[in-house]
PAKOL-914688 format. One record per residue (C-alpha): residue number from 0; residue in three letters; x, y, z. Coordinates in nm, 3 decimals. Layout:
{NUM 'ALA' {X Y Z}}
...
//
This chain:
{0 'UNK' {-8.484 -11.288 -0.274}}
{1 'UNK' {-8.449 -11.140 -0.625}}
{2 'UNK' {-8.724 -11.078 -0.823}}
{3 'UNK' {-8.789 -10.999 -1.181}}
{4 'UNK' {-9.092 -10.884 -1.299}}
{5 'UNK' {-9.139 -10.938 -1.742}}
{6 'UNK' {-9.428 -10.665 -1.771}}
{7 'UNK' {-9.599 -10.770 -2.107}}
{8 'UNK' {-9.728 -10.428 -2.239}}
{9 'UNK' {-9.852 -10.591 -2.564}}
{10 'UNK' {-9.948 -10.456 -2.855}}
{11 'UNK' {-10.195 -10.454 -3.122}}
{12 'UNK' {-10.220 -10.757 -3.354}}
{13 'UNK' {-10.204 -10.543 -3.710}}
{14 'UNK' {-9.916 -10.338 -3.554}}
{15 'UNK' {-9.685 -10.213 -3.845}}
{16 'UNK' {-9.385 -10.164 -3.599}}
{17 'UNK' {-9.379 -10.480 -3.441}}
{18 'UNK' {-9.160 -10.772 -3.682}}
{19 'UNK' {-9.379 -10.998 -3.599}}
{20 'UNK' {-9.696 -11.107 -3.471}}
{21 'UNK' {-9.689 -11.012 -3.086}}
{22 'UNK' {-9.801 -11.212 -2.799}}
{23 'UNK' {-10.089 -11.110 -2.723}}
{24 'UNK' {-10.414 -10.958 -2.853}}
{25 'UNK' {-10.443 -10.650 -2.612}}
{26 'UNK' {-10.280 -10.413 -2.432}}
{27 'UNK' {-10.157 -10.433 -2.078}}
{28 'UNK' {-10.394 -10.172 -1.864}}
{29 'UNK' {-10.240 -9.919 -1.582}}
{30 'UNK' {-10.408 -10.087 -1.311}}
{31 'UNK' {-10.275 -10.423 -1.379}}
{32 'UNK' {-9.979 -10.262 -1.439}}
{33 'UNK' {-9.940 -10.097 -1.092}}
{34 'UNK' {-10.080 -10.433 -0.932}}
{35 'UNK' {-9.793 -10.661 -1.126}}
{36 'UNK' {-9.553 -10.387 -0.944}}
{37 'UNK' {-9.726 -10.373 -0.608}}
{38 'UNK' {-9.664 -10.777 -0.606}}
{39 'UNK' {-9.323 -10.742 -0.694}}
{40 'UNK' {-9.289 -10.472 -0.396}}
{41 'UNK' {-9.450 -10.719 -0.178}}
{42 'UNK' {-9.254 -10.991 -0.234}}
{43 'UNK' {-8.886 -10.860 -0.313}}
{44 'UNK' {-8.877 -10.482 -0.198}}
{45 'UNK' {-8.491 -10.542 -0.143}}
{46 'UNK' {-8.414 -10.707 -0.487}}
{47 'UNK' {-8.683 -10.600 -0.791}}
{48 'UNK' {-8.598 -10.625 -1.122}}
{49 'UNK' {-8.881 -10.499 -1.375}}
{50 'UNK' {-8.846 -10.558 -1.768}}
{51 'UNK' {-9.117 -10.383 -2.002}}
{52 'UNK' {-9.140 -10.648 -2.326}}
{53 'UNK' {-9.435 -10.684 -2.602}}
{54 'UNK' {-9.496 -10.744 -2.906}}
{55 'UNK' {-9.289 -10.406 -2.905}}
{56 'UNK' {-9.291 -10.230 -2.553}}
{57 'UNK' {-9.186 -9.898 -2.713}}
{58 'UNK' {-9.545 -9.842 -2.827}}
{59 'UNK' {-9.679 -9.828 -2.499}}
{60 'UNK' {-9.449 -9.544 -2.398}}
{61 'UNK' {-9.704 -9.394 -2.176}}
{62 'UNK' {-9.772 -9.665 -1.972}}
{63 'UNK' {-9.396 -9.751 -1.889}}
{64 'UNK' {-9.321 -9.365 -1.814}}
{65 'UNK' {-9.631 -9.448 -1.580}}
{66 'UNK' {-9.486 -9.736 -1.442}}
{67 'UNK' {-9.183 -9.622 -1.343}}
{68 'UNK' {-9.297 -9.336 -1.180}}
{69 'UNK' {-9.498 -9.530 -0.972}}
{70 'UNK' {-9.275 -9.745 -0.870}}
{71 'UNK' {-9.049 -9.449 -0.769}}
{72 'UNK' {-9.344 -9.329 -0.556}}
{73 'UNK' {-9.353 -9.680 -0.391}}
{74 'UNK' {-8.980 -9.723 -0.306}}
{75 'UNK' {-8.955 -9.353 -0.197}}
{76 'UNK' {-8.878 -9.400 0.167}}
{77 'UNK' {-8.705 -9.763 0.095}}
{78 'UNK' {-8.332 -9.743 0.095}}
{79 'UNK' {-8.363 -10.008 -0.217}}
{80 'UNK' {-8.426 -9.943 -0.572}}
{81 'UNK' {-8.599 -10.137 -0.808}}
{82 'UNK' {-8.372 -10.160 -1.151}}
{83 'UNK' {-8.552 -10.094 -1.504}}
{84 'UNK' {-8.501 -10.246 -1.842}}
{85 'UNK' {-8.657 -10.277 -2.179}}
{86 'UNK' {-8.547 -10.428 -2.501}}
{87 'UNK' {-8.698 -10.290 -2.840}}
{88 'UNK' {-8.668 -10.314 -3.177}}
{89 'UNK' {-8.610 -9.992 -3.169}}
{90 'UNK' {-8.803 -9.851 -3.465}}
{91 'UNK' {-8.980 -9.571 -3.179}}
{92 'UNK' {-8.691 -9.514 -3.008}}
{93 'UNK' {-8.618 -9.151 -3.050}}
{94 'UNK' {-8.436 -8.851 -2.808}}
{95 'UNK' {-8.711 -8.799 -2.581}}
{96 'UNK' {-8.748 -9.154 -2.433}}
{97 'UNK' {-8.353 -9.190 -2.461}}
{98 'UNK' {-8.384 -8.879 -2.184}}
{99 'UNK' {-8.665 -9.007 -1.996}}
{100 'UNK' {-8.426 -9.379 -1.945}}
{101 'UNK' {-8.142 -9.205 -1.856}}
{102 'UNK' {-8.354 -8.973 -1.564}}
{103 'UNK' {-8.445 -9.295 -1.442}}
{104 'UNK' {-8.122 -9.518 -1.493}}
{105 'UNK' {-8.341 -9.750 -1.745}}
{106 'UNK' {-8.112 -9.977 -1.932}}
{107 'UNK' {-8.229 -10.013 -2.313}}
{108 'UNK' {-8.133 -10.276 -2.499}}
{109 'UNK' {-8.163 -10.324 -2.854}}
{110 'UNK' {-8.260 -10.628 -3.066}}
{111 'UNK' {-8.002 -10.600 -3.414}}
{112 'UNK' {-7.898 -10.892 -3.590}}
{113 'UNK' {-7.618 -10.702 -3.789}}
{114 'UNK' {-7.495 -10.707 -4.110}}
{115 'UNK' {-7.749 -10.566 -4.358}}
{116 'UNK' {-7.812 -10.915 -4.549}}
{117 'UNK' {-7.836 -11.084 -4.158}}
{118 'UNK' {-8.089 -10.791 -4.017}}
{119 'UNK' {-8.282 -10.737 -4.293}}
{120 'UNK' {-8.326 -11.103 -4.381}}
{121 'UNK' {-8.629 -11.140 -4.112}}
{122 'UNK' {-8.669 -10.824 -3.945}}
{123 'UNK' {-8.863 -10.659 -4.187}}
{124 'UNK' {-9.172 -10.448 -4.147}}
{125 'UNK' {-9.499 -10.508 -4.206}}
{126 'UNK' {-9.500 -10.420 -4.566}}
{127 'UNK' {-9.223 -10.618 -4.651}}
{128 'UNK' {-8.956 -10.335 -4.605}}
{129 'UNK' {-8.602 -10.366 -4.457}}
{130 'UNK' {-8.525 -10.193 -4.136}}
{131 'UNK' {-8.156 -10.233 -4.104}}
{132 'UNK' {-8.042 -9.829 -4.255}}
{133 'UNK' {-8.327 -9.684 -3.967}}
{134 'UNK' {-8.194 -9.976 -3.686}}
{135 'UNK' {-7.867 -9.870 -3.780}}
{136 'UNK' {-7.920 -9.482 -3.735}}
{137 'UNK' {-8.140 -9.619 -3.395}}
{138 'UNK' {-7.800 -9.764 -3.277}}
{139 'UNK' {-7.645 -9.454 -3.300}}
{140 'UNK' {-7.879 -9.267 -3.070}}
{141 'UNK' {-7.878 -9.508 -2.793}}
{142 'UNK' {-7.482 -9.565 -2.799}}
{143 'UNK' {-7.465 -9.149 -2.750}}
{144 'UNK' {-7.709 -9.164 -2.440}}
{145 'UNK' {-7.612 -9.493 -2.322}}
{146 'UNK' {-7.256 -9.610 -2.419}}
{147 'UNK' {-7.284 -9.973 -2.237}}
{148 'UNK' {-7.616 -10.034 -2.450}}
{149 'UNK' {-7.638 -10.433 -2.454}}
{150 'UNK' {-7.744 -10.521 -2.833}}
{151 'UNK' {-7.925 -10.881 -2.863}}
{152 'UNK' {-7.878 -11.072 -3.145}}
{153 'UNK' {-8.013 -11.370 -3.315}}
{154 'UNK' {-7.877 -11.582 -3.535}}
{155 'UNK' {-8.101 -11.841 -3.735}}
{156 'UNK' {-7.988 -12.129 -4.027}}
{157 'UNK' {-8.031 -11.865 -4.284}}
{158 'UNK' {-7.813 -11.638 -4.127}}
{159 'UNK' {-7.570 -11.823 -3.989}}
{160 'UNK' {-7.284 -11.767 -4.276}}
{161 'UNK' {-7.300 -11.358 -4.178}}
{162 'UNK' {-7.206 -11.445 -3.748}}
{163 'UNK' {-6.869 -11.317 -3.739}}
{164 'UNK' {-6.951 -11.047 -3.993}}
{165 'UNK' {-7.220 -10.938 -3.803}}
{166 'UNK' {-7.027 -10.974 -3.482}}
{167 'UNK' {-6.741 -10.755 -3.632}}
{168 'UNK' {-7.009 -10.471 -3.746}}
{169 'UNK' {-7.140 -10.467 -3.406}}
{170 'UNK' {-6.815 -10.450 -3.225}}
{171 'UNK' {-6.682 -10.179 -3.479}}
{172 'UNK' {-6.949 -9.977 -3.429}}
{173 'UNK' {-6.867 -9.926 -3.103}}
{174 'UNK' {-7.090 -10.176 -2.893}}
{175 'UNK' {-6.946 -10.350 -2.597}}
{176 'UNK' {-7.193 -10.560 -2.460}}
{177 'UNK' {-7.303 -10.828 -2.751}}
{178 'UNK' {-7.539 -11.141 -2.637}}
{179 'UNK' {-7.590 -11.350 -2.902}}
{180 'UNK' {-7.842 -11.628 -2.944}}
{181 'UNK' {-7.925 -11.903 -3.165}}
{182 'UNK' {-8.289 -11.992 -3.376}}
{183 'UNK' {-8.259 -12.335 -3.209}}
{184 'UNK' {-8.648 -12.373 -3.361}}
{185 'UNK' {-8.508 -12.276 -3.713}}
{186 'UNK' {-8.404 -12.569 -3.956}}
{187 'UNK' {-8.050 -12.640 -3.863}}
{188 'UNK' {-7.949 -12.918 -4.121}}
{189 'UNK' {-7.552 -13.058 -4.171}}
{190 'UNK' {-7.485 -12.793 -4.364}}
{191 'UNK' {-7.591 -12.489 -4.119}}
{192 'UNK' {-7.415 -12.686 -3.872}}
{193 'UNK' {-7.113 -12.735 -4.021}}
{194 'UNK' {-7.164 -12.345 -4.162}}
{195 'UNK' {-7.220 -12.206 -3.744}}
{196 'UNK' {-6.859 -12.444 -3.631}}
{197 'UNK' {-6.688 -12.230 -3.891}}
{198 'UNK' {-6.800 -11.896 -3.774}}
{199 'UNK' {-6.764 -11.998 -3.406}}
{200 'UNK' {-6.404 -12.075 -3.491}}
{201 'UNK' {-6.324 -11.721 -3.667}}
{202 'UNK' {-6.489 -11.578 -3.393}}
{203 'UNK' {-6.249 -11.721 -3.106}}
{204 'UNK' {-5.989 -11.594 -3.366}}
{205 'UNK' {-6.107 -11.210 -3.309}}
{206 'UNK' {-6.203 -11.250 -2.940}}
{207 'UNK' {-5.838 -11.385 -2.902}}
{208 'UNK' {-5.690 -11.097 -3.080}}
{209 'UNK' {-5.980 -10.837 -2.902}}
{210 'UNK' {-5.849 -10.968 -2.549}}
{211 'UNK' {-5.461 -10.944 -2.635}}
{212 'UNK' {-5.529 -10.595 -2.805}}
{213 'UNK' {-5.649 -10.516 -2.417}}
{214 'UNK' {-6.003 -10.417 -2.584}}
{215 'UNK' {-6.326 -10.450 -2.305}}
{216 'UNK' {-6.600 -10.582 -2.429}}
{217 'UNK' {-6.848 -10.870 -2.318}}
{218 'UNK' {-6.931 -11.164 -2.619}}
{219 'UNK' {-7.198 -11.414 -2.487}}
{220 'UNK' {-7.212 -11.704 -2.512}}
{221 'UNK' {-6.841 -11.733 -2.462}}
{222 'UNK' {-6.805 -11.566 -2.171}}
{223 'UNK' {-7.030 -11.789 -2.017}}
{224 'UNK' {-6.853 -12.064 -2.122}}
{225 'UNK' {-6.550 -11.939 -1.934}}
{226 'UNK' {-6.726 -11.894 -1.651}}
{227 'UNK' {-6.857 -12.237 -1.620}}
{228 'UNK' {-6.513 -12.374 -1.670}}
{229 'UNK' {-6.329 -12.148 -1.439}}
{230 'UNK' {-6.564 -12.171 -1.149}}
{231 'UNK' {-6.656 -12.542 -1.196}}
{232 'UNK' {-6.946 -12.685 -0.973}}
{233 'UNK' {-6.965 -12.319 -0.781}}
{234 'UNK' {-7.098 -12.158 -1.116}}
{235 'UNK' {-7.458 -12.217 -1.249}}
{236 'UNK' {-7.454 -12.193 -1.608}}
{237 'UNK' {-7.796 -12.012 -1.702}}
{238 'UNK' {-8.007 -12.230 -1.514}}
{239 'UNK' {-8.350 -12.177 -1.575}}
{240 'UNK' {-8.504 -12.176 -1.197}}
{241 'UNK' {-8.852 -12.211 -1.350}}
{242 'UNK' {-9.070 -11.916 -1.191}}
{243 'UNK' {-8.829 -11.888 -0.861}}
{244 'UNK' {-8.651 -11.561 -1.012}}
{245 'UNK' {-8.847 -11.402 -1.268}}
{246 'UNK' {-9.183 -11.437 -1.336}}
{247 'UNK' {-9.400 -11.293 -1.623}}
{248 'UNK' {-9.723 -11.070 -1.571}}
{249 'UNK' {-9.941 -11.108 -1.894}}
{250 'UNK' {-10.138 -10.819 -2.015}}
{251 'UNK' {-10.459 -10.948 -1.806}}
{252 'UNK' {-10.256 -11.016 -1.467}}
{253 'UNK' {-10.198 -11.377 -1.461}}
{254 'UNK' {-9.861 -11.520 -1.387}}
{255 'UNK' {-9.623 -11.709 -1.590}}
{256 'UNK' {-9.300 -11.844 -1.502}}
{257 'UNK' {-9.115 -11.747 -1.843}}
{258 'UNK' {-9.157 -11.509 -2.123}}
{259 'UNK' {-9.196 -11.800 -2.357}}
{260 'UNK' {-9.504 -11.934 -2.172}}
{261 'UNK' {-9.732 -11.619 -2.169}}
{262 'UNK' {-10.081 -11.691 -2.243}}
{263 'UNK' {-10.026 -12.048 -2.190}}
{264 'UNK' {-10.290 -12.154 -2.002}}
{265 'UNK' {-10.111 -12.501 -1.897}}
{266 'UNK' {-9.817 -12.290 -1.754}}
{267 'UNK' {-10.015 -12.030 -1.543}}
{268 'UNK' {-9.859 -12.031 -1.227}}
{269 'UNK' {-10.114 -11.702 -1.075}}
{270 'UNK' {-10.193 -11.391 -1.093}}
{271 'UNK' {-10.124 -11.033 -0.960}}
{272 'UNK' {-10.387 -11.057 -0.736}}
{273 'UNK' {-10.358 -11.374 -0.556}}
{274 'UNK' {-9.996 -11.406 -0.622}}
{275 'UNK' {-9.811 -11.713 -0.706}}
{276 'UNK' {-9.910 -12.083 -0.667}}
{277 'UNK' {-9.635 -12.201 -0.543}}
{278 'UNK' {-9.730 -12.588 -0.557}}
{279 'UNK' {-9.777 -12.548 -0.935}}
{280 'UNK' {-9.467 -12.338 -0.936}}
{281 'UNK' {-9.274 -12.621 -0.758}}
{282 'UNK' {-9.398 -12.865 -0.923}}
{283 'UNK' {-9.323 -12.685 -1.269}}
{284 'UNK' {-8.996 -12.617 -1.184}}
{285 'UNK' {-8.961 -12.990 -1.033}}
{286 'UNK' {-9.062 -13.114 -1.417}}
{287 'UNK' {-8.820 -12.903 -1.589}}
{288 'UNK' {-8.534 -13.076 -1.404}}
{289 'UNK' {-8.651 -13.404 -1.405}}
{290 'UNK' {-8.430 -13.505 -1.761}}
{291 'UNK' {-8.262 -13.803 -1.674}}
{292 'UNK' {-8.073 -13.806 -2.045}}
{293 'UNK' {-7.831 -13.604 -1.907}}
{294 'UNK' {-7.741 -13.738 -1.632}}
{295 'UNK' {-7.403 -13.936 -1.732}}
{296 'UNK' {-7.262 -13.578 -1.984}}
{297 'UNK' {-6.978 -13.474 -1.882}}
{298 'UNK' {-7.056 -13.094 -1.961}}
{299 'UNK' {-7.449 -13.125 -1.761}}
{300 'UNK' {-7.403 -12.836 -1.574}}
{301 'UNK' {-7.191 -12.628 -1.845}}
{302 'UNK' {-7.466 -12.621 -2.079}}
{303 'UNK' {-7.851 -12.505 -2.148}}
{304 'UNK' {-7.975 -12.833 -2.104}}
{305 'UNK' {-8.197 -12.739 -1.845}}
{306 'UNK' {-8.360 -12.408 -2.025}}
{307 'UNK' {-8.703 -12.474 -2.027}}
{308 'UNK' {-8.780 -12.204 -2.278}}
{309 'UNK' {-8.529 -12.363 -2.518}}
{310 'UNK' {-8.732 -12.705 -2.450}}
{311 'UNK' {-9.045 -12.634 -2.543}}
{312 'UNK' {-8.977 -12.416 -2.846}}
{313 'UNK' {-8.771 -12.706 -3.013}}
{314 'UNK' {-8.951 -13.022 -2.851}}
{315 'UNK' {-9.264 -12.925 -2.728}}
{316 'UNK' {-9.157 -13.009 -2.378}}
{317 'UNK' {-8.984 -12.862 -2.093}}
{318 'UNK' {-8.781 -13.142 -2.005}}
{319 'UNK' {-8.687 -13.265 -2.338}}
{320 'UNK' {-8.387 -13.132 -2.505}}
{321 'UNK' {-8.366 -13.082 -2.851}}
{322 'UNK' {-8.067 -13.298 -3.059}}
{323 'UNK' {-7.964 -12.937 -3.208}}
{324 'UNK' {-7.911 -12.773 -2.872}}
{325 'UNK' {-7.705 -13.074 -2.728}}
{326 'UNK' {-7.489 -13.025 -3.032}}
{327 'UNK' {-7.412 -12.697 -3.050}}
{328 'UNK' {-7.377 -12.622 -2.703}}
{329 'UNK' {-7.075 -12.929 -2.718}}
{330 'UNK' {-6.971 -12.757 -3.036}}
{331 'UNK' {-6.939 -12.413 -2.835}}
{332 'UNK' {-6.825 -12.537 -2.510}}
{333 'UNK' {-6.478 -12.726 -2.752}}
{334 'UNK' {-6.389 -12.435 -2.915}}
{335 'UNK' {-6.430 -12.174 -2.608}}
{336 'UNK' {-6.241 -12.426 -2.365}}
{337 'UNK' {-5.945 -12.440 -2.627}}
{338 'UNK' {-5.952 -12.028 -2.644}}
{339 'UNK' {-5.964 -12.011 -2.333}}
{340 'UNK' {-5.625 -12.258 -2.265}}
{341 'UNK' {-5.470 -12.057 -2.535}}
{342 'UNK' {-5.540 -11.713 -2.367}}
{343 'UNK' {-5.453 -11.866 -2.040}}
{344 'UNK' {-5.105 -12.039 -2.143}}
{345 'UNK' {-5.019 -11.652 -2.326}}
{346 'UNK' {-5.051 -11.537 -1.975}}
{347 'UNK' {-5.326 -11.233 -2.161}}
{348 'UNK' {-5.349 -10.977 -1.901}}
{349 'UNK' {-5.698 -10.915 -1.980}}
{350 'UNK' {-5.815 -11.257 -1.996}}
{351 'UNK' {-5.692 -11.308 -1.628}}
{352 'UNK' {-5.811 -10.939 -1.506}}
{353 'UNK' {-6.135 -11.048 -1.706}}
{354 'UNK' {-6.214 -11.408 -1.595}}
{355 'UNK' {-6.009 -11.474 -1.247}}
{356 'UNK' {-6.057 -11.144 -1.021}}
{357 'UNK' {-6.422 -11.108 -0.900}}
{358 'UNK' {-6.356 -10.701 -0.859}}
{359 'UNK' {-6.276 -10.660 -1.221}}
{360 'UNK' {-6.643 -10.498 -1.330}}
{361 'UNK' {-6.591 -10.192 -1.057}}
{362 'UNK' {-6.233 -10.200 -1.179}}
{363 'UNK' {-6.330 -10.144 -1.530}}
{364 'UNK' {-6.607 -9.906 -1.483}}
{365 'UNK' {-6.359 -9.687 -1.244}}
{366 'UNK' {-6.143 -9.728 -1.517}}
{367 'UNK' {-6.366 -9.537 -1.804}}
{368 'UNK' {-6.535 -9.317 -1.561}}
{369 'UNK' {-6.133 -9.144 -1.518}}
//
């Protein structure tokens, strides 16, 4: 089984380095810290994942050094590994903790929207000041210790015009791994609509000319989207698998199945202690994939249609899917299909390498390590 544990560190309400108002109210203690990891142990000592998020994780520095050294202790005599990650903002992120991931083969990823007018348009501080000239420095630093750094970006309605700008900063600065998501809970009108079609276009145009140029790199959401064409009915496209794969640990030790449903009290699923309740699990998970509107699409199971944290931020429900999302995602899944039948038809060497041989991650990472 694989397990991933979402460790909410928290943070404190006021905090000037968070962009905006964290999850929760309090910090997440040592103890309930060691007990979220001691469950995870118990349950998937062959196959643990453990993610520090917040508010912003980065100011709780102690307690993840902490963490992971525990959990080093723990899996000392195992012949498994648990795997590390944290996303940040990455206002704290300095040398030290840079050295401290790398001792401990923690992945840090870091949340930049891009272009200064699309970063600084809602990632501001506390005061009302722009962060993009320190993010940007911030990006530096982690691409020097960590040269696959993921970056996560979001795009919203009011920032949708600066995508492929954004996506051409981020690339040119030397980033390879670039997920990219949408605001679906942000006013998308006609207009934005129309405006994110238009950028998803030019952006097929520079991943086409990217792939034939030979250049790695990984763009979601279109990879994805390849994926779930190529491999048809054997490939599940971000399916949600409510609470079966990763679970959530608040900061007081109860159990959630998703990020997006800490300190929910109607989506508590347990808690470190007792562990999981798996009939409310099931039952959960049972609810999120009981939408019967789309049951006749053609592109079900190519699409987010099933992502209960999508649900409930734009409907209020987990099996409900927002008008917005079905749109887009048929928007996307056109133009990446008709990319991809371009790329395929050119015969591109590294669209084939890329999409069609399973070995093609070692490959590359053989590749740069010579």
């Amino acid at each position: 089984m694989h397990l991933t544990l979402h460790l909410t560190t928290g943070c404190n309400m006021n905090c000037k380095y968070c962009y905006s108002p964290p999850i929760n109210r309090r910090d997440m203690s040592e103890q309930i810290a060691t007990q979220a990891i001691l469950y995870g142990f118990n349950t998937s000592p062959h196959n643990l994942g453990i993610i520090f998020f917040g508010g912003e994780p980065l100011l709780k520095k102690g307690l993840i050094e902490k963490s992971i050294i525990f959990s080093e202790k723990l899996f000392k005599n195992s012949n498994f590994k648990p795997h590390f990650k944290i996303t940040t903002n990455g206002i704290l992120l300095d040398d030290s903790f840079m050295r401290f991931a790398n001792s401990v083969n923690m992945s840090v990823a870091l949340s930049f929207d891009g272009i200064q007018q699309a970063h600084d348009y809602h990632r501001k501080t506390k005061g009302g000041g722009n962060t993009f000239k320190l993010i940007e420095d911030k990006l530096k630093l982690l691409l020097s210790f960590q040269p696959y750094a993921s970056v996560y970006m979001t795009v919203s309605p009011e920032t949708v015009q600066y995508y492929y700008d954004s996506v051409c900063y981020l690339f040119n600065k030397g980033i390879k791994y670039l997920i990219v998501s949408l605001n679906y809970a942000g006013k998308w009108t006609k207009k934005e609509l129309t405006e994110l079609e238009k950028q998803y276009k030019k952006i097929s145009q520079l991943y086409e000319r990217m792939t034939k140029d030979q250049e790695k790199f990984y763009f979601s959401p279109f990879e994805i989207k390849f994926a779930s064409r190529i491999k048809g009915e054997m490939y599940e496209c971000d399916k949600c698998h409510l609470g079966m794969r990763q679970i959530s640990i608040s900061c007081d030790g109860s159990i959630f199945p998703c990020v997006q449903f800490v300190n929910r009290p109607e989506y508590k699923i347990g808690n470190v202690i007792d562990g999981v309740d798996y009939k409310i699990r099931n039952n959960l998970h049972d609810l999120s994939c009981s939408n019967e509107s789309c049951n006749e699409c053609t592109l079900r199971n190519r699409c987010n249609n099933n992502c209960s944290c999508l649900n409930i931020q734009t409907t209020g429900m987990i099996n409900q899917v927002s008008p917005i999302l079905c749109r887009t995602e048929k928007m996307l899944i056109n133009i990446v299909d008709r990319l991809g039948e371009r790329l395929y038809k050119q015969k591109s060497p590294m669209f084939i390498h890329k999409h069609y041989n399973a070995v093609y991650p070692i490959i590359s990472l053989l590749e740069d390590l010579n």
